[in-house]
GUVODO-923487 format. One record per residue: residue in one letter; x, y, z of N, C-alpha, C in turn. Coordinates in pm, whole numbers, padded with zeros to 5 digits, always signed. Example, Ala and Ser with C-alpha at 12.3 -4.5 7.8 and 13.67 -1.06 7.14 Angstrom:
A+01319-00569+00780+01230-00450+00780+01320-00330+00780S+01285-00225+00708+01367-00106+00714+01290+00003+00787
This chain:
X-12188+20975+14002-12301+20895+14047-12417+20985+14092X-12412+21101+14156-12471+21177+14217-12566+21278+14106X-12485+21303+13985-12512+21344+13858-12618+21274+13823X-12578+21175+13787-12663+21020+13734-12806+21040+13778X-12778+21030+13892-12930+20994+13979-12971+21179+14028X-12972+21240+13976-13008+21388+13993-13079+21386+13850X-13020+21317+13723-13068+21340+13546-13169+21255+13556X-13152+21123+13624-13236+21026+13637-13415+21092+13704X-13376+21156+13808-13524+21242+13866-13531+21313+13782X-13477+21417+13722-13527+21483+13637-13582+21469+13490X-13548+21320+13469-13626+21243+13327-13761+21199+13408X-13743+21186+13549-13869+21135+13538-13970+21233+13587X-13982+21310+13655-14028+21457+13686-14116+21492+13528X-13997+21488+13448-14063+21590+13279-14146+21429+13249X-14100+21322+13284-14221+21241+13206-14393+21273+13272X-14360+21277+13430-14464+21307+13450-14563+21468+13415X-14496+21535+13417-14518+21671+13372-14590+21663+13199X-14512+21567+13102-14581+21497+13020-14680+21481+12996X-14679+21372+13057-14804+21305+13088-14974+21386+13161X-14903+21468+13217-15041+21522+13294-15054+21649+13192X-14969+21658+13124-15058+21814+13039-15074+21698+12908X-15078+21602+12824-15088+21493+12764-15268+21471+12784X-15278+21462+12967-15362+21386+13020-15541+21512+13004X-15496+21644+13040-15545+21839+13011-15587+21815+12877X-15441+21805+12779-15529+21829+12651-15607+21723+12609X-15608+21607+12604-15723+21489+12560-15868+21534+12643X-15839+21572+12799-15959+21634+12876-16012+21754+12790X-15938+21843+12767-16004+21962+12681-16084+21944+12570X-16057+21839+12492-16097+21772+12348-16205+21714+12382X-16223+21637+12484-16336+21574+12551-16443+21632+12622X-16424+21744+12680-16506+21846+12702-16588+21984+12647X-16491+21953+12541-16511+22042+12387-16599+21993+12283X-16620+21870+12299-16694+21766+12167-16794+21912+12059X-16879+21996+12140-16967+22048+12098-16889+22204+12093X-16762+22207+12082-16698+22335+12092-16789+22461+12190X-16810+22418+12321-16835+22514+12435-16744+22597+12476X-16626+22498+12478-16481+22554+12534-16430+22682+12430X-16418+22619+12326-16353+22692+12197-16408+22832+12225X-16579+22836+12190-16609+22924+12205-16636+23050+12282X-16627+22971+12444-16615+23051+12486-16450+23156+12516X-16345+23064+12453-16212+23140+12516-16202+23218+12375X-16299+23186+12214-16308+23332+12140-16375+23453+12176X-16516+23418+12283-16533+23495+12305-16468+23591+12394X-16386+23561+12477-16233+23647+12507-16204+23748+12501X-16193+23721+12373-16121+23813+12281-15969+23842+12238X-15927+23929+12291-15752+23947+12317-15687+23872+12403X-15790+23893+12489-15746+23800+12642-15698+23664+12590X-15793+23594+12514-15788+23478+12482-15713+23438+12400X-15621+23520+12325-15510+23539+12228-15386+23565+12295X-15433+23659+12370-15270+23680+12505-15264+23573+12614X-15380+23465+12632-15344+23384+12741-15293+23258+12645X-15335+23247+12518-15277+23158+12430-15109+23150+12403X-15083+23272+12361-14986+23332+12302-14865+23330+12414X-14905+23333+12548-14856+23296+12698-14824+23167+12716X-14905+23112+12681-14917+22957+12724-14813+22898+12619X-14810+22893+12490-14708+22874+12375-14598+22877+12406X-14566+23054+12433-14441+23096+12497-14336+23006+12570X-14423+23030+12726-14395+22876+12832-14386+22802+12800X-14455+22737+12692-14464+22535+12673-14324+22564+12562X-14289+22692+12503-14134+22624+12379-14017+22686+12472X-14027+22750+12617-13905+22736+12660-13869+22577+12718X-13948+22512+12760-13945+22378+12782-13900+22245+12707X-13848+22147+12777-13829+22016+12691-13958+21942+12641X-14064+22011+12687-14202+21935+12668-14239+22001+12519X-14288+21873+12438-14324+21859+12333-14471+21982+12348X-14488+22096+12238-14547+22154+12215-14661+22161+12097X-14656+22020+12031-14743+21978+11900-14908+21956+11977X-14905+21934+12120-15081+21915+12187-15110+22061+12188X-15026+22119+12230-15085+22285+12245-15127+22342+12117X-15034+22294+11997-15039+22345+11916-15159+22311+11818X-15201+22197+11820-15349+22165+11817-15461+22202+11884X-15425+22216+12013-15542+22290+12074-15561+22403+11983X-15445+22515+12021-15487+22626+11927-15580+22593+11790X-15502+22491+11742-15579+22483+11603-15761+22463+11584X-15798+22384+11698-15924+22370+11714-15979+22430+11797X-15924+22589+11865-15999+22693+11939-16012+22780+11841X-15917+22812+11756-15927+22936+11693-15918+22896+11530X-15868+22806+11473-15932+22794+11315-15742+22712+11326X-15745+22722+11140-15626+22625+11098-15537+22781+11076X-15568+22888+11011-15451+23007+10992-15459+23052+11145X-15536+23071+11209-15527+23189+11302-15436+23070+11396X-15467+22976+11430-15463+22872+11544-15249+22835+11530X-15215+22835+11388-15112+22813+11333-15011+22961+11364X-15085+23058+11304-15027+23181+11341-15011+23244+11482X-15059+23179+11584-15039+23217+11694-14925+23126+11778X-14920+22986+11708-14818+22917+11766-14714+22945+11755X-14695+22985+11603-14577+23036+11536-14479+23136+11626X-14614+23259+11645-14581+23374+11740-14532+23341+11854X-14581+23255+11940-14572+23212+12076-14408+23117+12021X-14397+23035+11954-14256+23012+11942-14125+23106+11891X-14167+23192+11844-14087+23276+11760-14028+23386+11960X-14167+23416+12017-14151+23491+12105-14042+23374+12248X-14089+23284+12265-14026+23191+12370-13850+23216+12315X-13828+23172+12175-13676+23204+12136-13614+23314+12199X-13681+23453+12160-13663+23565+12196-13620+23557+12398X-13699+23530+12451-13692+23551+12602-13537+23452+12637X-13577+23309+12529-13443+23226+12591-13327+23277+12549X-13289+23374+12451-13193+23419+12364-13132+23524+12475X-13201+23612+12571-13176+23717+12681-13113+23609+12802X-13204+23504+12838-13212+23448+12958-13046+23418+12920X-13037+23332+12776-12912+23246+12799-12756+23376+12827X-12809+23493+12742-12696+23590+12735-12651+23631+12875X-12816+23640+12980-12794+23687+13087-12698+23596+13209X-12730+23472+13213-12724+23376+13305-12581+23264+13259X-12581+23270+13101-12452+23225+13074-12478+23093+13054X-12377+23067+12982-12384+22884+12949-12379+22786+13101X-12304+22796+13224-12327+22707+13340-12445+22684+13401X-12571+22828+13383-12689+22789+13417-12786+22698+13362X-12740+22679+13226-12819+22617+13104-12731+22426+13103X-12655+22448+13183-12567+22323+13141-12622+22157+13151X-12684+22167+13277-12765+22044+13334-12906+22034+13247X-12935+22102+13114-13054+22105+13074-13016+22054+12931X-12888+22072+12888-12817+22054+12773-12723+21985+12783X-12728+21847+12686-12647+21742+12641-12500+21793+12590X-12388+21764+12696-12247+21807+12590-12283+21732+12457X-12347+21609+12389-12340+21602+12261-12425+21669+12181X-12524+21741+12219-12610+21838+12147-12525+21979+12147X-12466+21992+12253-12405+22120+12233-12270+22129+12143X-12239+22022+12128-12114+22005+12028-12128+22018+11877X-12310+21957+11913-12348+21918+11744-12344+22117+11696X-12475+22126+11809-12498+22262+11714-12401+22362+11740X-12276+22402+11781-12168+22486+11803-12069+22398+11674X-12113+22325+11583-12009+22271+11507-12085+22318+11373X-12186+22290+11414-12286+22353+11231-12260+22531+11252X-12249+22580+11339-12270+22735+11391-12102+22796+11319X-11999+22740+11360-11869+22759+11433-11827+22735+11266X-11882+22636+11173-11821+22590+11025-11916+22688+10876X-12031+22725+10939-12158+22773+10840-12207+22926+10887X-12158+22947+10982-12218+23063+11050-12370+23077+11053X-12436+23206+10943-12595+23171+11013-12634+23050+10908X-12601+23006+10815-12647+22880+10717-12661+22795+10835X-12542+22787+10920-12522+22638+10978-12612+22669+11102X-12647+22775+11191-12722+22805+11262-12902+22756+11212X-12895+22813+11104-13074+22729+11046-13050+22571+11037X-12927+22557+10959-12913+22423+10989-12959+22322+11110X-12844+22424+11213-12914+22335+11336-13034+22310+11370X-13155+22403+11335-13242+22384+11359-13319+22282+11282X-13264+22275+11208-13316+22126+11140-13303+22014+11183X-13185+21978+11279-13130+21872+11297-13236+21865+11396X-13236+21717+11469-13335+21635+11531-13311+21643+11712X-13263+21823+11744-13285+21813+11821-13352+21913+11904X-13411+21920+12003-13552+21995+12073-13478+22141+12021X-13631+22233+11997-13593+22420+11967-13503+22447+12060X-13589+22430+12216-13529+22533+12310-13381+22503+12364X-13353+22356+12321-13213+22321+12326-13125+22404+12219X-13147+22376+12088-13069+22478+12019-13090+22658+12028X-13198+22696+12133-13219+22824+12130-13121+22876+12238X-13086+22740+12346-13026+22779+12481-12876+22768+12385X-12848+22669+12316-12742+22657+12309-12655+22802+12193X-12773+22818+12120-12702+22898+12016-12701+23067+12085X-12775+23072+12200-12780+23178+12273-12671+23220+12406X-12580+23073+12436-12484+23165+12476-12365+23177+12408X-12374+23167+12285-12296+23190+12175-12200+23330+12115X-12141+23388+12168-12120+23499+12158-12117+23578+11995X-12083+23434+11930-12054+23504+11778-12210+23494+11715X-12332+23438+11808-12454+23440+11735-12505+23566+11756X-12543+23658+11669-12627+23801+11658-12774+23794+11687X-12870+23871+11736-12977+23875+11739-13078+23836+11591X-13069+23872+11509-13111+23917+11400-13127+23775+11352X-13021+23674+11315-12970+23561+11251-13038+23457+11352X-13038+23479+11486-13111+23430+11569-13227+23384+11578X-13298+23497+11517-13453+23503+11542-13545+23447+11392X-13425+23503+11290-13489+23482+11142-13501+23342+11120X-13351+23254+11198-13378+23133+11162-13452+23035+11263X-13452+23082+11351-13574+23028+11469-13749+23061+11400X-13771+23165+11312-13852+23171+11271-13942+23124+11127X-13804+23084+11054-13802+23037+10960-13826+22866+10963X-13727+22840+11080-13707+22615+11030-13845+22601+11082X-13955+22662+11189-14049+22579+11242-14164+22588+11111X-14171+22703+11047-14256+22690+10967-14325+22527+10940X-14255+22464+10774-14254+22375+10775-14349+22239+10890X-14288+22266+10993-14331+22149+11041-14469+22151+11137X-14477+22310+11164-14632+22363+11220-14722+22393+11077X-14665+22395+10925-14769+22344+10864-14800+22208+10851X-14695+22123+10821-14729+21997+10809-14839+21926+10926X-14795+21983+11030-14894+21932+11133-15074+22016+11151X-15079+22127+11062-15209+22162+11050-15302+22132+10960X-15162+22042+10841-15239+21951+10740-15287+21844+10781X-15210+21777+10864-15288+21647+10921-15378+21679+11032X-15427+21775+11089-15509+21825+11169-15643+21805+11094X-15628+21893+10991-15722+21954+10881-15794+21783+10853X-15682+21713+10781-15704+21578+10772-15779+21470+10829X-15770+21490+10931-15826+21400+11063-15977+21484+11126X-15958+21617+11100-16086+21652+11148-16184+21670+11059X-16146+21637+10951-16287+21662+10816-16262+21546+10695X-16143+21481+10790-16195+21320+10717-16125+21370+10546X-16036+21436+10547-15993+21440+10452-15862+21384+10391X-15868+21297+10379-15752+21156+10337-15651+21277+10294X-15666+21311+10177-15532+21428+10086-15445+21487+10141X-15546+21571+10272-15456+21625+10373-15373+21596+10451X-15454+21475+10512-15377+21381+10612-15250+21328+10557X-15254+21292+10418-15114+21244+10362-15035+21309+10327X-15030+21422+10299-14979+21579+10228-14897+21601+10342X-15018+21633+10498-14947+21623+10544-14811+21621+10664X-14875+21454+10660-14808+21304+10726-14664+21339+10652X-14692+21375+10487-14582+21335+10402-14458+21455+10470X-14506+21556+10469-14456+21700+10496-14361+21683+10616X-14417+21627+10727-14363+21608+10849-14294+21461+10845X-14302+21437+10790-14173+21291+10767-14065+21341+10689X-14028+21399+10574-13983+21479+10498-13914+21557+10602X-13948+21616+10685-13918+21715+10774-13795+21633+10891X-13852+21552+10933-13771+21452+11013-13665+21360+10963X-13719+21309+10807-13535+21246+10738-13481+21375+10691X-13504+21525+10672-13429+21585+10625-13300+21588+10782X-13380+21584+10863-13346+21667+10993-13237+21535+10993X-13249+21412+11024-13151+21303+11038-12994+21275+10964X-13076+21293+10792-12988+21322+10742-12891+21426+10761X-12940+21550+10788-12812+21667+10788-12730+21623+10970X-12812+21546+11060-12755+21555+11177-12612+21396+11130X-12677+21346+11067-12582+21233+11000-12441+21267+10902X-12501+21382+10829-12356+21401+10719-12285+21535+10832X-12331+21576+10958-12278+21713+10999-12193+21661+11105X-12251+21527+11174-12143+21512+11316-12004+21512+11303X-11914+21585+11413-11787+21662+11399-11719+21488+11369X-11648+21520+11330-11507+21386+11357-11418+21423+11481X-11387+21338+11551-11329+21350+11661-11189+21310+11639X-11100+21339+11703-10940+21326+11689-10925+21204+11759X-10894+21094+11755-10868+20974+11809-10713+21001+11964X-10678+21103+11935-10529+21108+11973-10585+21223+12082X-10686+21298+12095-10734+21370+12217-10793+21289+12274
């Protein structure tokens, strides 16, 4: 019971946490109309690439959805550069959670991670090795959950770690810079290309979480 109502504050805590960086980026967009903002955090320079590249980082160790940030970027700094820095900033957040989880161990990570998420992806990992490790990342559930989970993994290697953490997001941080592209220059093609890309992306992800769930022994 005590559990319960401890998960219960903490769903609602991240909604609000949500909501108010939800509430930042629509403010930023709105204060940007004439790209003042944009321009001034290019004029920056590095700074403005390392406080980006920071901010990324932070927002993919989190349960908080990282697709607003990842638009911001896109409309501070262009559609390649804006894309390529998210990438980085997720590729790098893996990296830190991959140490944290080795350091601190699976009990610190436990209250943050679903025993049925951790079953899923220790069953694609445990049957496919690194196949089933990219796998997981396909399936439909948050990065930093499968980054915590596949990180206190003892039989997961660094290497296999990082390639396929770097590899599944592709895909779906392009699809979402097509419909960016789409929506900001009114270009129908894009927007559907791709809308299409990132739907594609999400029944692939369902499907493999559908044909992969373990079978359970009725008699345990």
């Amino acid at each position: 019971m005590k559990d319960q109502k401890l998960n219960k504050k903490n769903y609602i805590v991240l909604f609000l946490i949500m909501v108010i960086f939800t509430v930042l980026i629509v403010l930023f967009f709105y204060l940007d109309r004439e790209n003042r903002l944009s321009s001034l955090i290019q004029n920056w320079g590095l700074r403005g690439i390392f406080l980006s590249l920071l901010l990324m980082t932070a927002l993919c160790m989190t349960p908080i959805p990282s697709e607003g940030l990842v638009i911001l970027l896109l409309k501070v700094f262009g559609i390649f550069a804006g894309t390529l820095y998210a990438w980085i900033g997720s590729i790098l957040s893996s990296l830190i959670i991959f140490y944290l989880a080795r350091y601190f161990g699976k009990s610190f990570f436990q209250k943050l991670i679903t025993p049925q998420r951790f079953e899923t992806v220790d069953h694609w990992i445990r049957e496919k090795g690194s196949l089933g490790l990219l796998i997981a990342r396909l399936l439909p559930i948050p990065a930093f959950a499968v980054n915590y989970i596949a990180g206190v993994m003892p039989s997961v290697k660094l290497w296999p770690y990082i390639w396929t953490a770097a590899l599944s997001i592709i895909p779906y941080y392009i699809g979402t810079a097509l419909v960016y592209v789409g929506i900001v220059q009114s270009t129908w093609i894009w927007l559907a290309v791709g809308g299409t890309a990132i739907l594609a992306f999400w029944g692939i992800s369902y499907s493999l979480n559908k044909r992969g769930k373990p079978v359970h022994n009725p008699l345990h």
